[in-house]
C-alpha positions in Angstrom: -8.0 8.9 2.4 -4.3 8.0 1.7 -2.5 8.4 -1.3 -0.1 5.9 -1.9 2.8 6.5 -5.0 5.2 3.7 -6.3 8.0 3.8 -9.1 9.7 1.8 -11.0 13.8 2.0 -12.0 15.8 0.1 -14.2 19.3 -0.1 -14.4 21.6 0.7 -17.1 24.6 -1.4 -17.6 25.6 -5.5 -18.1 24.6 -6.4 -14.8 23.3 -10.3 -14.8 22.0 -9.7 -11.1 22.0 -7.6 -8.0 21.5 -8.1 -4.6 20.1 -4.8 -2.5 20.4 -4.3 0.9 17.7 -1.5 2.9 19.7 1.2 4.8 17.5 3.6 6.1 15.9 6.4 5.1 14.7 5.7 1.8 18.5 4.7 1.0 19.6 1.7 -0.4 22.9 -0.6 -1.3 23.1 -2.4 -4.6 26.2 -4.9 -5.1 25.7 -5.7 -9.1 27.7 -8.3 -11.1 28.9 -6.9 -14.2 29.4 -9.7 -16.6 31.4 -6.9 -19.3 34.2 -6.2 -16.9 33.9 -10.1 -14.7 33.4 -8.3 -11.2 31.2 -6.3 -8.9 30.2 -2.6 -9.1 28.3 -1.4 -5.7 26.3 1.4 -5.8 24.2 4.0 -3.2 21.3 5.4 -3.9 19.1 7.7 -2.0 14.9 7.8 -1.6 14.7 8.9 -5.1 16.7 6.5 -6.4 19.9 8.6 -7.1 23.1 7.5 -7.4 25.3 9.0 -4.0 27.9 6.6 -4.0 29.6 3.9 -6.6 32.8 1.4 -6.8 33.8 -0.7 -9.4 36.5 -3.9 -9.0 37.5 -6.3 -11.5 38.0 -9.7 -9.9 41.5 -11.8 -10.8 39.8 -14.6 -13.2 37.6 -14.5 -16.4 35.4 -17.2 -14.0 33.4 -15.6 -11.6 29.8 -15.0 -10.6 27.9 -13.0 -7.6 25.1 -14.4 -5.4 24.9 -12.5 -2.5 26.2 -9.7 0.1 25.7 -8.7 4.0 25.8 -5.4 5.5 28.1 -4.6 8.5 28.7 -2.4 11.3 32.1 -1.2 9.3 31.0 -2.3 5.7 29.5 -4.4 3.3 30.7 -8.1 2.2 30.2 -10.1 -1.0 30.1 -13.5 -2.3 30.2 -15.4 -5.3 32.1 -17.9 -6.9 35.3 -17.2 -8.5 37.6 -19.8 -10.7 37.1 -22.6 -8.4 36.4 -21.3 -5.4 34.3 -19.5 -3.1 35.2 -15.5 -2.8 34.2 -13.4 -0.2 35.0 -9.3 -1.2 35.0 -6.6 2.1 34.9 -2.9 2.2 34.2 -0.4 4.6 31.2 1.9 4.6 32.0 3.8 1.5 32.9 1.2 -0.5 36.9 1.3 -0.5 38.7 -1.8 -1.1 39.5 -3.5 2.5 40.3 -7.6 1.3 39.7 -10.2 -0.9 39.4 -14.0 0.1 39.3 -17.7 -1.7 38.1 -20.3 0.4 40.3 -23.1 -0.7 39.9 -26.4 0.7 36.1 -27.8 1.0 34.8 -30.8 0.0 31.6 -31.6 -1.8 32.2 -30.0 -4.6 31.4 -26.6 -2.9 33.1 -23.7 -5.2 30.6 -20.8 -4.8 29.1 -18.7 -2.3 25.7 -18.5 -2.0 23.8 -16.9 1.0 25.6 -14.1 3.1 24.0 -13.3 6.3 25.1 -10.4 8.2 24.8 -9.3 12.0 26.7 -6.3 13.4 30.2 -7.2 13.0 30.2 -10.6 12.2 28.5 -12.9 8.9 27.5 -16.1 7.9 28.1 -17.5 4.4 26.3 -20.6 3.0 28.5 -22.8 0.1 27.3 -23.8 -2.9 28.4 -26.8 -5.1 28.1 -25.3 -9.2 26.3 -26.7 -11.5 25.9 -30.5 -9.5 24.7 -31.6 -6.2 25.9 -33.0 -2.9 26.0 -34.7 -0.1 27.2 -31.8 2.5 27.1 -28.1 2.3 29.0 -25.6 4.8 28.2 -22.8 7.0 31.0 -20.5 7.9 31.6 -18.0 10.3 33.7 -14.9 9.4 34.5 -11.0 11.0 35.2 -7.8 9.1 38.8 -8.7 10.0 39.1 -11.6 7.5 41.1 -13.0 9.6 39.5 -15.5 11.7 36.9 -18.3 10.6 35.0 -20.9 11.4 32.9 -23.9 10.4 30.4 -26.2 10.1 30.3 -28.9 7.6 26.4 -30.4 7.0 26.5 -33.8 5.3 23.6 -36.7 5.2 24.1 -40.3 3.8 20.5 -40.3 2.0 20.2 -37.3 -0.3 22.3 -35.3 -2.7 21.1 -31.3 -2.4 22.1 -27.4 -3.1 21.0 -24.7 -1.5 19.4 -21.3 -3.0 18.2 -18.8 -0.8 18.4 -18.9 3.3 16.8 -15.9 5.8 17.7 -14.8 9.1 15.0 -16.1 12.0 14.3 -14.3 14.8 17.2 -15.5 16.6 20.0 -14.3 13.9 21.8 -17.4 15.0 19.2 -19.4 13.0 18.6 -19.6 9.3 16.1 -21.1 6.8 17.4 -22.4 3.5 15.8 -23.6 0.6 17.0 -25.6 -2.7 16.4 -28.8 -4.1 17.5 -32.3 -3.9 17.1 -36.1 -4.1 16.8 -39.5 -2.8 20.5 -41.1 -3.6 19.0 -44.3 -3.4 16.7 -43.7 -6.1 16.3 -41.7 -9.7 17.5 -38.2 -10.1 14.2 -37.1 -9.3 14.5 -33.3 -7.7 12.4 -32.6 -5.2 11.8 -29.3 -2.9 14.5 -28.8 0.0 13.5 -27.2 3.0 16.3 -26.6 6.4 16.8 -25.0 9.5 20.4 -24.3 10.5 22.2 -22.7 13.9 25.6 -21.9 15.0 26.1 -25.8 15.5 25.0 -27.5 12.0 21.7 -28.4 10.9 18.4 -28.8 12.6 16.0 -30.4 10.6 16.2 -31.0 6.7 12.6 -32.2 5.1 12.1 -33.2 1.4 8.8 -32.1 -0.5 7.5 -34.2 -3.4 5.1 -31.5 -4.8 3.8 -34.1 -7.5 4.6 -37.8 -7.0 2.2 -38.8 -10.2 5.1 -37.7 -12.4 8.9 -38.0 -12.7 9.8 -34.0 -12.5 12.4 -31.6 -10.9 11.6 -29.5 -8.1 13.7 -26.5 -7.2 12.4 -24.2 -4.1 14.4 -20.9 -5.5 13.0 -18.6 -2.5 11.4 -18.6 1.3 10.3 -16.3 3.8 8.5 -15.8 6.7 5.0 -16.2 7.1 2.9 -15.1 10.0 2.3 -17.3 13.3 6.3 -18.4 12.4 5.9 -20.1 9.5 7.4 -19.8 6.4 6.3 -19.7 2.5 8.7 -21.3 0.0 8.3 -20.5 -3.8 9.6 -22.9 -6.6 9.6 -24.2 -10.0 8.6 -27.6 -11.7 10.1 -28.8 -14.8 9.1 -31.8 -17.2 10.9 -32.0 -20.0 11.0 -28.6 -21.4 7.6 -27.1 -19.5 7.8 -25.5 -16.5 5.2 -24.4 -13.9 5.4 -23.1 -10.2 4.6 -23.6 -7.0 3.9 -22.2 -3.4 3.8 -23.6 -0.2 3.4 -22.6 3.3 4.4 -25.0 6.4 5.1 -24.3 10.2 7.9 -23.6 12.3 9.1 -27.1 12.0 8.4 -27.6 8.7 5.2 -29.7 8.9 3.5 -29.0 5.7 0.4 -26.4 5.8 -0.8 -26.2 2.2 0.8 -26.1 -1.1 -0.6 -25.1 -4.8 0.1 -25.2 -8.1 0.4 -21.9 -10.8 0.6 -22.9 -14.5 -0.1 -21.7 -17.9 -1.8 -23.9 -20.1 0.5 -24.8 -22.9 3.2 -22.8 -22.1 5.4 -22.1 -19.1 5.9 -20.1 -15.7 8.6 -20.3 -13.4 8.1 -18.9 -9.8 11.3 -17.4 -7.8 10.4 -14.9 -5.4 7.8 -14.9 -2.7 6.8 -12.4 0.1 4.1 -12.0 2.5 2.1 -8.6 2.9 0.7 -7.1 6.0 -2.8 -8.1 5.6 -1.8 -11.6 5.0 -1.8 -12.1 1.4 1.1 -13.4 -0.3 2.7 -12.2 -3.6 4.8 -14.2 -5.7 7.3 -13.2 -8.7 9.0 -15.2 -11.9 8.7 -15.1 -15.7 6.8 -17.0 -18.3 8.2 -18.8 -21.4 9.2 -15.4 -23.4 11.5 -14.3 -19.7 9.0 -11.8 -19.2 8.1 -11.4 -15.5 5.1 -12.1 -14.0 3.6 -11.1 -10.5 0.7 -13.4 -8.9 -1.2 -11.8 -5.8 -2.8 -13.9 -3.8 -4.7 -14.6 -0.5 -4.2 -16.4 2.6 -4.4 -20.1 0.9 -2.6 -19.4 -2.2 -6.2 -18.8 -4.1 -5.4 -16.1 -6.8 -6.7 -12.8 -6.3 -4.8 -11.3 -9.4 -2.3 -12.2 -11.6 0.2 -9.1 -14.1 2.3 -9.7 -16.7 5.2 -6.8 -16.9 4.7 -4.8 -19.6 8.0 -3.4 -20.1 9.2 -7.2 -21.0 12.6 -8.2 -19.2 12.8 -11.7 -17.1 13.4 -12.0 -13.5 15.9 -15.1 -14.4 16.4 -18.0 -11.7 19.2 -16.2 -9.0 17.1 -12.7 -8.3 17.2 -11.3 -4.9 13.4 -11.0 -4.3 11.5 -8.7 -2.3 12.3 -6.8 1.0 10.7 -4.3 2.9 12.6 -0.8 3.6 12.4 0.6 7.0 10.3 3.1 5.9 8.0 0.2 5.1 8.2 0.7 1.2 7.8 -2.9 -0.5 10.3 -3.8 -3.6 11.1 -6.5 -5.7 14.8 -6.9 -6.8 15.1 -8.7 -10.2 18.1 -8.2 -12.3 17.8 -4.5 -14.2 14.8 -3.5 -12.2 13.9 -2.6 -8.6 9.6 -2.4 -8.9 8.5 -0.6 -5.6 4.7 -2.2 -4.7 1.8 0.0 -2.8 0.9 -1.4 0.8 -2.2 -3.8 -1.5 0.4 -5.1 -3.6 0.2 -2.7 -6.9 2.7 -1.8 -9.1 2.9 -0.1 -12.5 4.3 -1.4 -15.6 2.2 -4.6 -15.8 -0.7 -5.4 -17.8 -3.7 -7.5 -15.5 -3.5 -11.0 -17.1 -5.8 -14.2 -16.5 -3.7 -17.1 -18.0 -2.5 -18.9 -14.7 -4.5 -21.4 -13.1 -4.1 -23.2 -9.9 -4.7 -26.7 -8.6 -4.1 -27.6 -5.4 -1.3 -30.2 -4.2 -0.6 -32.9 -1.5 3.2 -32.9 -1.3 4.5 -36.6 0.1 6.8 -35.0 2.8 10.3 -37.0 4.1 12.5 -36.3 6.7 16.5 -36.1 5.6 19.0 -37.0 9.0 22.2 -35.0 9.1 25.4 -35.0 10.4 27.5 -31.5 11.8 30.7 -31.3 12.1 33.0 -28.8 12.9 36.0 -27.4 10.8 38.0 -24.5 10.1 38.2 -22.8 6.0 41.8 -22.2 4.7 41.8 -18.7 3.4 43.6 -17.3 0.5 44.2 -13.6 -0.5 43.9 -13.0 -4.4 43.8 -9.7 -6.2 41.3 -7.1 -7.6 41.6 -4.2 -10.4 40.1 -0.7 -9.3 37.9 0.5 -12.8 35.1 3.2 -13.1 32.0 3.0 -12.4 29.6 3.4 -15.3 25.8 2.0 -13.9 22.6 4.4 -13.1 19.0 4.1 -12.1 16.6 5.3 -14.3 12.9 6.3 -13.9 10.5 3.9 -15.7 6.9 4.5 -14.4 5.4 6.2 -11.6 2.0 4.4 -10.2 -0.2 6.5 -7.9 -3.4 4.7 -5.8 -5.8 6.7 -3.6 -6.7 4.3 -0.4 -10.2 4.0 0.5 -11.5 4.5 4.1 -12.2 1.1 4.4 -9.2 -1.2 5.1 -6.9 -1.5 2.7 -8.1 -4.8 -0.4 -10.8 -5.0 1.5 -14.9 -4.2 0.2 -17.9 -4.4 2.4 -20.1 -7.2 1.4 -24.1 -7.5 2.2 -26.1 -9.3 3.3 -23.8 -12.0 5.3 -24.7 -14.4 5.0 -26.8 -14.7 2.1 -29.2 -17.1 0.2 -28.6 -15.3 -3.1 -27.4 -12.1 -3.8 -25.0 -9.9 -2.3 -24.0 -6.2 -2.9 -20.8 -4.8 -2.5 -19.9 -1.4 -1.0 -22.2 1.6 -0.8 -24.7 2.7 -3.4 -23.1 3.3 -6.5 -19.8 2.4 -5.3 -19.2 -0.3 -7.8 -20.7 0.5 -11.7 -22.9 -2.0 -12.9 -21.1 -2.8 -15.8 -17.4 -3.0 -13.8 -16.2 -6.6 -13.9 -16.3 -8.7 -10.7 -14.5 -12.3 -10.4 -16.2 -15.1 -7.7 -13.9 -17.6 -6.6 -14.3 -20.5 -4.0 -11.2 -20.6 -1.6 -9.2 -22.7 -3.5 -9.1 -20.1 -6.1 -11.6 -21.5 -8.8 -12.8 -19.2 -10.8 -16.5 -20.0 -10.4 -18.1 -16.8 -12.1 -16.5 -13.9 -14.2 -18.8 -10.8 -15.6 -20.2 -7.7 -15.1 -21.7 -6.7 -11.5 -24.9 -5.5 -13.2 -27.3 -5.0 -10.0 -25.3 -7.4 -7.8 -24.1 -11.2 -7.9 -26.4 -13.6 -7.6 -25.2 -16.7 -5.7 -28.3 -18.8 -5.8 -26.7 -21.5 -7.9 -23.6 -22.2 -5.7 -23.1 -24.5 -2.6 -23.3 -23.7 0.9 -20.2 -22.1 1.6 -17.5 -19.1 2.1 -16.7 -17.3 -1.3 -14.2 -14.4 -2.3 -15.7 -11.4 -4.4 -13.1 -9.4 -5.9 -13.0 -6.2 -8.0 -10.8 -7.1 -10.9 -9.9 -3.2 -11.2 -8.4 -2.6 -8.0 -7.5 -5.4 -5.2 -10.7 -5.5 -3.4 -12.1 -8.2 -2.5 -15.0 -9.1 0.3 -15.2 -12.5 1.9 -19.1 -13.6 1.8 -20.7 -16.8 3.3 -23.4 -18.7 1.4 -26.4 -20.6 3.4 
């Protein structure tokens, strides 16, 4: 038996969003954007969430936001947008002021910062073009110096796009990005953006209708890696004023696998995180129509195995950093005033189980985007900062604590297998008659929803495989039905 404890923090302050960076240990980076004082405040924290370390800087204009930050050998970097440009802000390892940079002459409407990825001494940064679209985006390469950079620019003659989110592959030399875009020969109707990207420009760029019954927008807010090299991409739809997400999982080229639907009937939830766990589940994070978040756990095919609702209230709005793992191999989710740690099954306290979100499953209509690279070099600018005191702290909000089972982890023994009826789960005893059990076929139908009683009769159902699942805990069995 294993006992398995996670907490929740939430911080204190005007922070509209944070991005957190794992640095061993149980320790962690957090660059925040304070909207009170229009510039960044970094802090350290140790395992227990503590504050070690904290820096404050006001940025030189009353326009500025901050998407992301990078980690390296001699510091941290961070990037945002700032008056009409992109800003990239350096320190070293304890968070002293080392420069401050504008990159002042791209083209496509590219005035923010977007994506920083970091490795050892170098970074890559990934543009953004406000609140429109493009043609061409840009990857740059840049040093701790400051000093030196280069670049690609990425431009196609057949679609208008933005990115949003873009990992490190297993060669750090190659990225995935996700956004959205369209067809500029046709209506602005936004669809899913998926691309891969190296050192020389862009690789392959693929559009995904998710619903081509309906004129709707599309945006793919997160991706990452899925086992067998894949990748998962999390999104939202919106119609009018309703909104509803989506997953999907495709290969390492981007040829589509499967892809669902989530949705709340008559009302709204937007998807914007997306990770997958050990055992091959995935979960996926977002908020509903009153910005509260909401946390969907689900299996291999994007079936739903259990769905929260945060109790505490608080929205994990569009630009969140997501999950990561820690080194220690702690999972978190990142949302702006929280950081929720999750047990190795995917629990977390502070949310209430909820069983509004259905799923349907969807045939995306799939188009390849060609692209042209090109090389350039960014004109850099210095601009100023304004030292200020930091005032931001973690606080404890909950504390969850799970005992593991001897059995794997979210898993239940099911017998007899296969059956031509019923079927018992666990030892004798194990589960209590009157403990409620879901059955869903593996597109995640709910197809029965009671009490255990003295087992689950399947008599009624087609030949077929089926998922059991204890909707107190995670557990689940897979049975098969003659």
């Amino acid at each position: 038996m294993m006992d398995a404890q996670t907490q929740n923090f939430s911080l204190s302050g005007a922070s509209q969003r944070q991005s957190a960076i794992d640095l061993g240990g149980g320790n962690t980076f957090f660059a925040c954007w304070r909207t009170d004082i229009v510039g960044v405040e970094l802090l350290w924290t140790d395992q227990d969430q503590v504050t070690t370390n904290a820096r404050s800087y006001q940025l030189s204009s009353p326009e500025m936001f901050m998407y992301d930050a990078g980690k390296l050998n001699d510091g941290f970097v961070v990037g945002g947008h700032l008056y009409n440009y992109p800003y990239l802000l350096k320190t070293d390892v304890n968070g002293d002021f080392q420069w401050l940079s504008w990159i002042t002459d791209l083209a496509h409407n590219q005035d923010a910062v977007i994506a920083v990825l970091s490795n050892d001494t170098t970074f890559s940064l990934y543009t953004y073009p406000g609140g429109t679209y493009s043609n061409g985006i840009y990857r740059i390469e840049g040093s701790s110096a400051g000093t030196t950079y280069t670049g690609v620019e990425i431009t196609t003659d057949s679609a208008n796009f933005r990115i949003y989110d873009a990992i490190a592959l297993a060669d750090p030399t190659q990225h995935l990005l996700a956004g959205a875009g369209y067809h500029t020969a046709g209506s602005f109707n936004l669809k899913a953006v998926l691309m891969q990207v190296n050192d020389t420009g862009g690789v392959w760029m693929n559009l995904y209708d998710m619903d081509t019954t309906t004129s709707n927008i599309q945006d793919a807010m997160a991706v990452a890696a899925a086992s067998g090299g894949g990748y998962l991409c999390a999104g939202t739809f919106t119609s009018g004023s309703a909104f509803s997400g989506f997953v999907f999982k495709v290969d390492a080229t981007g040829d589509l696998i499967w892809a669902r639907r989530y949705a709340i009937p008559g009302t709204s939830l937007q998807l914007t995180a997306v990770i997958e766990l050990p055992n091959g589940d995935i979960l996926a994070a977002g908020l509903d129509n009153s910005f509260t978040g909401r946390i969907l756990h689900l299996d291999a095919a994007g079936g739903i195995l259990w769905q929260g609702r945060f109790a505490a209230g608080g929205g994990y709005p569009s630009y969140e950093d997501g999950f990561f793992y820690t080194d220690l191999g702690d999972l978190k989710l990142n949302a702006p005033h929280w950081l929720i740690g999750f047990d190795p099954d995917g629990k977390a306290c502070g949310y209430d189980d909820v069983f509004d979100v259905v799923t349907t499953a969807l045939t995306p209509q799939v188009t390849p985007i060609e692209m042209t690279n090109s090389s350039f070099v960014p004109a850099i600018a210095s601009t100023t900062h304004t030292d200020l005191t930091p005032s931001m702290t973690w606080a404890l909000a909950c504390t969850y604590n799970s005992i593991g089972e001897t059995h794997a982890a979210g898993t239940i023994s099911a017998h007899p297998v296969p059956t031509s009826g019923m079927v018992f789960l666990g030892e004798a005893g194990q589960v209590l008659t009157t403990e409620r059990v879901m059955v869903r076929d593996l597109a995640g139908s709910v197809l029965y929803d009671g009490p255990y009683a003295r087992g689950i009769d399947l008599t009624g159902l087609k030949g077929g495989c089926y998922v059991i699942q204890r909707t107190g805990s995670f557990q689940r069995a897979l049975v098969v039905k003659e």
